[in-house]
Each structure stands twice: as structure tokens, then as C-alpha cells.
C-alpha positions in Angstrom: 0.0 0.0 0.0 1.4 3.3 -0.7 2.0 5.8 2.1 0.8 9.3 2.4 3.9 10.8 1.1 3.1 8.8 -1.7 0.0 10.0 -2.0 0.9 13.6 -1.2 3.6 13.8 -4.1 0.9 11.8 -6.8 -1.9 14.9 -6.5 0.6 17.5 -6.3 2.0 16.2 -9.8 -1.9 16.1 -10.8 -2.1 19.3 -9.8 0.1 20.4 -12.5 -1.6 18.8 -15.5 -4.8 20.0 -17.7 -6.3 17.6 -19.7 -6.6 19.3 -23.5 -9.5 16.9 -26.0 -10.3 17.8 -29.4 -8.2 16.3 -32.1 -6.8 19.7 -33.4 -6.2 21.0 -29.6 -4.3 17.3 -28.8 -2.3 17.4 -32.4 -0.9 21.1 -31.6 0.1 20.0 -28.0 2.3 16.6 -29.7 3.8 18.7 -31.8 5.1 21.1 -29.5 8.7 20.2 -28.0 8.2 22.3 -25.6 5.4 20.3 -23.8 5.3 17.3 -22.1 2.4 15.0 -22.2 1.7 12.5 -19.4 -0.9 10.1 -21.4 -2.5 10.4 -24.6 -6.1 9.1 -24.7 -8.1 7.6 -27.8 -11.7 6.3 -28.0 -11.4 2.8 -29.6 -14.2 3.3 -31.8 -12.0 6.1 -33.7 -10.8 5.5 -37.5 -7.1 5.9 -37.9 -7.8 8.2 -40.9 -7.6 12.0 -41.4 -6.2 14.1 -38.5 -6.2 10.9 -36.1 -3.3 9.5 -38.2 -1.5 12.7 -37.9 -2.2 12.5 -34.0 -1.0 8.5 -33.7 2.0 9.5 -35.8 3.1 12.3 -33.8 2.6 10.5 -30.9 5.2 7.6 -32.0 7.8 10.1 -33.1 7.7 11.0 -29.6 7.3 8.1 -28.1 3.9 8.4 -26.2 2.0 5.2 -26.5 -1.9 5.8 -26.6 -4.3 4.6 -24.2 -7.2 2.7 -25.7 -10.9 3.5 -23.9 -14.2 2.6 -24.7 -16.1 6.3 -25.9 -18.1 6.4 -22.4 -15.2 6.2 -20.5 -12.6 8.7 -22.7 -16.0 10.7 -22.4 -15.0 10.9 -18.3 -11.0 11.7 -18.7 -12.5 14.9 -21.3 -15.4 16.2 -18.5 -16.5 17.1 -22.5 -18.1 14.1 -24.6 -19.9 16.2 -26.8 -16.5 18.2 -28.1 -13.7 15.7 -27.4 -13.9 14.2 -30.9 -12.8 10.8 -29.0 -9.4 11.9 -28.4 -7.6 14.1 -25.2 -4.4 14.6 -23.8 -2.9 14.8 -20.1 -0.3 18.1 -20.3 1.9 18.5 -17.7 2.3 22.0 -16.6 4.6 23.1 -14.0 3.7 26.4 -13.2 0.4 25.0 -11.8 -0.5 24.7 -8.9 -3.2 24.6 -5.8 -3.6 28.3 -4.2 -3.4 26.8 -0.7 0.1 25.5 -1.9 1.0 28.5 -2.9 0.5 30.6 0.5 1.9 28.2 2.1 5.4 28.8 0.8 4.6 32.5 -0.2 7.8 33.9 -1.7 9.4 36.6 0.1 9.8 39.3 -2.4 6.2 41.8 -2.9 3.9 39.1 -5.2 1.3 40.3 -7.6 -1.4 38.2 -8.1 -4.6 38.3 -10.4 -7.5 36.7 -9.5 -10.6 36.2 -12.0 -13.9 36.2 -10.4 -16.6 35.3 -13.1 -14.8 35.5 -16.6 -17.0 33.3 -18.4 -15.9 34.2 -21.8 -12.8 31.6 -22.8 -11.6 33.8 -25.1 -11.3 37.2 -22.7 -10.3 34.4 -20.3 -7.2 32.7 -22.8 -6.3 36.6 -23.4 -5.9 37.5 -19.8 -3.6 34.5 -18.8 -1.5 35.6 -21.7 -1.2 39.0 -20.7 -0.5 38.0 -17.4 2.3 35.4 -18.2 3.9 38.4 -20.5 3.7 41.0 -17.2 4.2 41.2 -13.9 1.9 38.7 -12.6 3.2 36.1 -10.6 0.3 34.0 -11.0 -3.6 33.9 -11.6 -6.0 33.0 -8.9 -8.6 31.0 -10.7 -11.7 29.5 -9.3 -12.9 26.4 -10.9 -16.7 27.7 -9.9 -17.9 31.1 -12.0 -15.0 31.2 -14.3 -14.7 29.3 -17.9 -13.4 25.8 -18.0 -9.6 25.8 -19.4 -10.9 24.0 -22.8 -9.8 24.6 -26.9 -11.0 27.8 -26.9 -9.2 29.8 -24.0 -6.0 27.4 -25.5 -6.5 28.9 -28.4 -6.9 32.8 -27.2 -3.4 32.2 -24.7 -1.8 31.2 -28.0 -0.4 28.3 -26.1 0.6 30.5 -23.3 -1.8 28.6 -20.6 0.5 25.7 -20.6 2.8 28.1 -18.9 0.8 30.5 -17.1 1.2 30.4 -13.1 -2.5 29.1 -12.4 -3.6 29.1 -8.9 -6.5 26.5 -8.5 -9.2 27.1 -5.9 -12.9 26.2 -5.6 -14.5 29.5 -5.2 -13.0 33.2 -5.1 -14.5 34.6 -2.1 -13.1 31.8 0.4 -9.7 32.2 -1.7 -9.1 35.9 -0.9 -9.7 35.2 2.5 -7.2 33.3 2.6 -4.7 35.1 0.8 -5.7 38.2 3.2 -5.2 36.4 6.2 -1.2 35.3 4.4 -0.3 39.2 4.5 -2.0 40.0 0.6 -4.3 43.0 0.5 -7.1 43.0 -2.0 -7.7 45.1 -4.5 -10.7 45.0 -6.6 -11.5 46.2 -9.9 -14.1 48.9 -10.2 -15.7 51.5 -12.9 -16.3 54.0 -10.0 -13.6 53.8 -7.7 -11.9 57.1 -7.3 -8.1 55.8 -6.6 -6.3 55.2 -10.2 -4.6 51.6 -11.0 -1.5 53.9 -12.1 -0.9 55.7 -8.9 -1.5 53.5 -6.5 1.0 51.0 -5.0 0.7 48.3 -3.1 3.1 48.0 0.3 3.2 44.7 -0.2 1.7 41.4 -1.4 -1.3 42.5 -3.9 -3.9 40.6 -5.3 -6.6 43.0 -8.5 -9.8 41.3 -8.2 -11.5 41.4 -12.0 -15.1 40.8 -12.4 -17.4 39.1 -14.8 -17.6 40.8 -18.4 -21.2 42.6 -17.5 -21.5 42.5 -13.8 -18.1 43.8 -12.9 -16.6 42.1 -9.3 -19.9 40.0 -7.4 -20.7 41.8 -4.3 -19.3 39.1 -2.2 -15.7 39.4 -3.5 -16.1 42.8 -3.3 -16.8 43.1 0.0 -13.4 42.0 0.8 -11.3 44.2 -0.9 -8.8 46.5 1.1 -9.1 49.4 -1.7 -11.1 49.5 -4.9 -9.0 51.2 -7.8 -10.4 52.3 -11.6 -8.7 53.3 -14.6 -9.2 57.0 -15.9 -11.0 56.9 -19.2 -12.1 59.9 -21.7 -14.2 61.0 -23.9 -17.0 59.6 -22.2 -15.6 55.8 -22.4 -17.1 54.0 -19.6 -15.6 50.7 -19.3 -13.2 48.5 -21.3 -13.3 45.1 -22.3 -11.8 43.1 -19.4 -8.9 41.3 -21.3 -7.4 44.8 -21.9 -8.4 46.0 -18.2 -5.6 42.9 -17.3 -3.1 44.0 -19.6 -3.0 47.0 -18.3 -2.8 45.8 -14.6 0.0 43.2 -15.4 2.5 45.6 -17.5 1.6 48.4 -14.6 3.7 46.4 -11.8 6.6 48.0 -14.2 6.2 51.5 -12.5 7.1 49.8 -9.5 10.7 48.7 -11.2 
């Protein structure tokens, strides 16, 4: 029987792998050097033609040998029957990670976190965890409740970038920020009418920005425990931009603290 150390170091890899389906998705992924796949799965009522010969070819060049499953069961390893086109992919990814993890061995130097509350949009949510791996984010807070499931399309909107991203898993925000408040990170949330500007404020310390849902802005719970709420100035009668461009410009604004 293995022992909980066993145990322990087995989910912590798990941790660090997202499961990609979808034949085009899963044929990008095996022909990246850059990635390493754990397991390759293939429904064994599949026909070896077309893309899925690409896929099995690129998959022996590398030397990954495919798991066989009935479609019911490849189905489960997906979480997407309907759009897995009988095939998926286990991707390691070491910048993942569990949040609680994360603040337990919270780095000593000022962090910047992001954390997504409601971005249910995949491809605003694959453009913010690209601009965030580019900046100074040093990782994303991302709730697996409220927010859009890591699947082709938010892949395809990171341009491949989610694979690296520094993804903090949790199960819901609120809970999350309570926790990262009570590790020594104030919270800063997001709003159209704060009166403090993004640009001039900074942060003593650890930070986390708080973005909210693409019509609803930050839920009232989240907000409600924020340490300051902080706005961008806008003209000409702009009221609000589109949050994937809100998150650029908080991730390349930790600059004007270099």
C-alpha cells in the first residue's frame, strides 16, 4: 500500500496537469517540443484516418504510447463528450498549482497576483492569462466555480501561453481571498467608479486585483473584501473596457514599481 507521502507527491503532480480533447487542440500539443504529455487518450471506436493519423503519428515520433478506452469512458477523462472528438491529452504544466500551496510557501519578495472572479468568456479568459504570463503577474487565482473551463477555446486565445501560465486553483474566489488576506495580501478590486487610479497606486506589499465578470463587474461578495477598490481613468465619455485589456494594463503596470 502506498504511504501518504506517496500519496501527497501523486496529486501535487496532478495538480500540475490540464487535460486538452479535441483532435486539433491534442495534435498542436504533440507537436510542441516544448510540452510534455503525461498520457495520450483515444476512443477505440476512432478511424485511424484524417487528423487521427496525424495524432497517432506524432505521438510515435515521440514516443507516447496511446491509451485505448471505450467512448463512455474517454468521455469521463474529457469532462466534454460532446466536443472531445474521441481523443484528449494529459499536459503537464509546472507552473500549476493549488492556491493553498502556494500561501503556504509565499515567496518573500512583494507578489502580484490576479484573480478572475466570473470570466466566463474563454476567449477574454485565454487573453488575460496571456497578458499575465507576459507582465508582472506572478500567478492567476482561478476559481474552478464562476469562471470558464480551461478547454480549446481559451487554449487557443493564450496562443499556447496557458500551458505556462502560473495558475492558482481554488474552488470558489471569495473563500480564496480570505485566505490570501489572512497570508499578509491585500485585495484590490477592480471597479468603474472607484476614485483611486490603478496607475498611482502601489501596493506596500503582497497585492492581489480582483477582475469581475464581463457585464456585472466584481460579485458583491468578492467585493466586500477588498482592502481598496481602484479604476482606470478613461475619456471622452468611455465608460468601461473590455476586461482582457483591463488585465493587460494591470499586469504591465507592476513596471512602475521597477
Amino acid at each position: 500500500m502506498n504511504g501518504p507521502g506517496d500519496y501527497t507527491a501523486r496529486k501535487a503532480f496532478f495538480d500540475r496537469v490540464l487535460t486538452v480533447y479535441g483532435r486539433k487542440p491534442v495534435l498542436e500539443a504533440l507537436l510542441d517540443p516544448a510540452l510534455t504529455l503525461h498520457a495520450l487518450h483515444i476512443a477505440d471506436s476512432n478511424r485511424d484516418g484524417g487528423v487521427m493519423a496525424e495524432i497517432l503519428r506524432a505521438a510515435q515520433r515521440r514516443g507516447v504510447e496511446p491509451r485505448y478506452h471505450g467512448r463512455a469512458e474517454l468521455a469521463r477523462i474529457s469532462r466534454n463528450g460532446r466536443q472531445d472528438q474521441g481523443v484528449a491529452a494529459d499536459i503537464l504544466c509546472p507552473a500549476f498549482q493549488r492556491l493553498e500551496d502556494y500561501l503556504e510557501k509565499l515567496p518573500a519578495p512583494p507578489q502580484r497576483l490576479l484573480a478572475l472572479d466570473g470570466i466566463t468568456n474563454p476567449q477574454n479568459l485565454g487573453m488575460i492569462i496571456r497578458s499575465a504570463a507576459a507582465g508582472q503577474i506572478d500567478g492567476i487565482v482561478l476559481a474552478k466555480r464562476g469562471n470558464a473551463a480551461l478547454g480549446p477555446l481559451v487554449i487557443k486565445a493564450s496562443a499556447g501561453t496557458v500551458y505556462r501560465a502560473p495558475l492558482l486553483a481554488c474552488a470558489e474566489l471569495p473563500a480564496a481571498l480570505r485566505a490570501c488576506k489572512t497570508a499578509g495580501i491585500s485585495v484590490c478590486s477592480l471597479r468603474a467608479d472607484a476614485s483611486e487610479s490603478l496607475f498611482s497606486h502601489r501596493p506596500g506589499g503582497h497585492c492581489v486585483y480582483v477582475l469581475g465578470n464581463e457585464t456585472e463587474g466584481v460579485s458583491a461578495a468578492t467585493d466586500a473584501l477588498a482592502d481598496v477598490a481602484l479604476g482606470i481613468p478613461m475619456r471622452n465619455g468611455v465608460e468601461s473596457l473590455n476586461v482582457a485589456v483591463t488585465a493587460s494594463l494591470i499586469a504591465f503596470s507592476g513596471y512602475l514599481d521597477k
